[in-house]
C-alpha positions in Angstrom: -87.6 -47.5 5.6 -85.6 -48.2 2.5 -84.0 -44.6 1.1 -84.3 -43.8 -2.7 -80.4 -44.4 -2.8 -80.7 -47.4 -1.7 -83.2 -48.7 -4.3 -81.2 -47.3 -7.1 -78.3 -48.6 -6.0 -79.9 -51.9 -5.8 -81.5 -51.7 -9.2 -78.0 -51.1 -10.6 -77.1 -54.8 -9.4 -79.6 -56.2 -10.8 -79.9 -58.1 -14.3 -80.9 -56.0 -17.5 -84.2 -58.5 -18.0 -86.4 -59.0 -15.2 -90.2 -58.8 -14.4 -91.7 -56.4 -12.4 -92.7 -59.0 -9.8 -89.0 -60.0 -9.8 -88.3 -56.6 -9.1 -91.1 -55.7 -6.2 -90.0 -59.1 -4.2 -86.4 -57.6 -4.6 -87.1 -54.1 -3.0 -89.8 -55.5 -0.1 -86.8 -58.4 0.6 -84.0 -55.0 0.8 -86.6 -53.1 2.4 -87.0 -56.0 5.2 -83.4 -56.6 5.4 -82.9 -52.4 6.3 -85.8 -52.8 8.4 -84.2 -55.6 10.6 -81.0 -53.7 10.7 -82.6 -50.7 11.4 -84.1 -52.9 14.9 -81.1 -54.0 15.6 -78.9 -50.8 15.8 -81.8 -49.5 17.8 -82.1 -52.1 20.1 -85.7 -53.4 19.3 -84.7 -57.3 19.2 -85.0 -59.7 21.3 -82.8 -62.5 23.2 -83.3 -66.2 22.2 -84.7 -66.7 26.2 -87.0 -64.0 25.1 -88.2 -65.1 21.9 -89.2 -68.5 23.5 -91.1 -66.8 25.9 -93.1 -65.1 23.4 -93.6 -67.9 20.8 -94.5 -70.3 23.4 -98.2 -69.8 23.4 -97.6 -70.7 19.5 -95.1 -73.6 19.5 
C-alpha cells in the first residue's frame, strides 16, 4: 500500500500542468512499484526456475 507521504512526496515531483488521468497512472505505477518492493523484502517472489514453471501452461 502506498502511504499518504509517499503520494505527496510524489506529487511534489511532478510538473505544475497535468491531467488527472496523468496523475491516477502516476500513483497506481508508484503504488505498483511499493507493492513489488514491498514482495520482495518480504520474500513473496519467485526464482526464474520457478516462474517458468508457473507460466508454462501459458507460454
Amino acid at each position: 500500500m502506498i502511504t499518504k507521504t509517499q503520494i505527496i512526496n510524489s506529487l511534489d515531483r511532478l510538473p505544475e500542468n497535468i491531467s488527472i488521468d496523468q496523475l491516477v497512472d502516476h500513483l497506481i505505477f508508484v503504488e505498483k512499484v511499493q507493492k513489488g518492493l514491498d514482495d520482495f523484502l518480504n520474500g513473496r517472489t519467485n526464482t526464474k526456475e520457478e516462474a517458468k514453471q508457473k507460466l508454462s501452461k501459458w507460454l
